[in-house]
N, C-alpha and C positions, 0 to 999 in steps of 0.2 A: 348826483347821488347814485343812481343808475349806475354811473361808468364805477365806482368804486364795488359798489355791491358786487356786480359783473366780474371786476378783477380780481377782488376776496375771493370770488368762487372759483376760478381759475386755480390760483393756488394751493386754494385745500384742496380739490381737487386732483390738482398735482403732485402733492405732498402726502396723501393717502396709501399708494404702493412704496412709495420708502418707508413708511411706516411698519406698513404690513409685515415688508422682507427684512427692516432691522427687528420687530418683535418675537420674528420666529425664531425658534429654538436652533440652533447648530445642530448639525446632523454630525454623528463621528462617522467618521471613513470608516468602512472596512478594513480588518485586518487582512495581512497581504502571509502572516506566517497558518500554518494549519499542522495539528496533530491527530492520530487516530490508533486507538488501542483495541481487542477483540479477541475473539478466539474462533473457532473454526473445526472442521471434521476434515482430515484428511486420510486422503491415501496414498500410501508410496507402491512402489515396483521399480526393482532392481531388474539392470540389463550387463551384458557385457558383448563385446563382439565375438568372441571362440568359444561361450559358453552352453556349453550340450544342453544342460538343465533349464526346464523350465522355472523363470523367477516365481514364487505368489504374490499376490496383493497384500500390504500391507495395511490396517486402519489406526490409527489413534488420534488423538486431541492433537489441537495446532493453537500458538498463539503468535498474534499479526500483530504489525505497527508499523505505522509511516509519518514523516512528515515532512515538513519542507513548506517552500514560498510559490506564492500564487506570482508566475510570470504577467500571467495576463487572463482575463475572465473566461479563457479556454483549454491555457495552459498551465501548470503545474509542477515544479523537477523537486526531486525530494531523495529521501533514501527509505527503507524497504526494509522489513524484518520480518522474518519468517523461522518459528523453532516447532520443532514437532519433533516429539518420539514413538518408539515403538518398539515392540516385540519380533523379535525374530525368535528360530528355535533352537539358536543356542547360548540368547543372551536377550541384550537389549542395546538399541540404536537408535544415536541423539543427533538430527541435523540442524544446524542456524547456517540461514543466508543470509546477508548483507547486501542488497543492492540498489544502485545507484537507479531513481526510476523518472520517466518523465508522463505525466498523467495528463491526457486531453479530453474534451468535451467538445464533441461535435455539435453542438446546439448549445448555446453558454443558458439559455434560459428552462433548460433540462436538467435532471441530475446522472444521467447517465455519462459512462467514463469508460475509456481504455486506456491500458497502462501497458508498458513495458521496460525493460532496465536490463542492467550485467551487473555481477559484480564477485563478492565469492563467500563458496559454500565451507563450511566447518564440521565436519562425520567425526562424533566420538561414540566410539564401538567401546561396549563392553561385552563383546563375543569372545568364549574359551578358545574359537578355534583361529582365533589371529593371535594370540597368545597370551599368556598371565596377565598383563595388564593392560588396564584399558589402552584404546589410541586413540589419537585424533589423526586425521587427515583433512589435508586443504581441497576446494573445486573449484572449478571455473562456475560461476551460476548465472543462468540466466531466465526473467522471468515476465510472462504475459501474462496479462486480467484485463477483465472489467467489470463494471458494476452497477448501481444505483445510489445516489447520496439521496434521500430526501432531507425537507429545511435548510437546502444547501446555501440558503440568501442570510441566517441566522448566523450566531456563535458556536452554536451546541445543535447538532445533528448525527442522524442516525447511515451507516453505510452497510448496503448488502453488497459482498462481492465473492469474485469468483478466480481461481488464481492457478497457474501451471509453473511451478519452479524446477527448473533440469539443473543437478550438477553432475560434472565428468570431471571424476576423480582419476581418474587416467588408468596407470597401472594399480592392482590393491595386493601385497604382499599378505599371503595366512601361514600360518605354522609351518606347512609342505608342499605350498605352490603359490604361482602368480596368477591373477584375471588381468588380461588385457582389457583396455577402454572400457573400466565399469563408469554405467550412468545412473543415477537415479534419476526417476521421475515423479514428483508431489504434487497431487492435486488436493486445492481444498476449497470449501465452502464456507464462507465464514459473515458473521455479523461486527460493525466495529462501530464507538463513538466517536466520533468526528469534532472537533474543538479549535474552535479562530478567537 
């Protein structure tokens, strides 16, 4: 009677953690796509290489987005959107970047990030003195950040970051002359939501 009792208990015994692990809930994976919308304070400044004048600083609103697939819990490759306008003083000036970016995490159990990418910039001047009508022009862009995700382990979180985007629009033709290698440079500061 013994030996029976003994081996019943054996099995329940052993039959307790299959239990356990079929009762438990399924965990869903992590989503591996990510999106993030915001806006930001930027400043621009125009440079040129033969240019006597000094450029000023420009300010106005900026609105950011990114998104893309988590390579791995460190990495990130995505694309990049960055639009801001502003005031100059004989019109107003519209730039969108587009760039191609790849986002790492030094510490995967951190929310902190640096980014970088290329890709290209889009200038629509509605300045009188490049002529009657508006233009657009194309640029090479290139762009470095980093930042802070916090709840970056959730669906829905919050990102602070920080962002330098250069375009070199090369030559810029106006009404009465040419600027050799004009660049702009945008810097901006901005908040975004984060969404998996």
């Amino acid at each position: 009677m013994r030996m029976r009792e003994a081996f019943g208990a054996a099995l329940l015994t052993l039959g307790l953690p299959c239990t356990a692990v079929a009762q438990s809930p399924p965990q869903e994976p992590p989503s591996r796509l990510w999106i993030t919308a915001g806006a930001a304070a930027g400043t621009m400044r125009g440079d040129c290489q033969e240019c006597e004048q000094d450029f000023p600083f420009r300010h106005g609103a900026a609105v950011t987005g990114n998104g893309g697939y988590h390579v791995n819990p460190r990495m990130d490759a995505g694309v990049d959107v960055f639009w801001m306008r502003w005031k100059s003083g004989s019109g107003e000036i519209a730039a969108t970047h587009v760039d191609a970016v790849a986002q790492f995490r030094p510490w995967s159990s951190q929310g902190f990030f640096v980014k970088g990418g290329a890709g290209m910039a889009f200038v629509r001047n509605w300045v009188h003195a490049l002529g009657p009508h508006p233009d657009t022009s194309k640029a090479l862009s290139v762009i470095v950040g980093g930042g802070w995700e916090f709840r970056s382990k959730g669906h829905l979180g919050l990102q602070l970051s920080a962002t330098q985007h250069v375009g070199a629009l090369g030559d810029l033709q106006t009404a009465d002359t040419t600027f050799a290698d004009v660049t702009g440079n945008f810097w901006s500061a901005g908040a975004a939501i984060v969404i998996r």
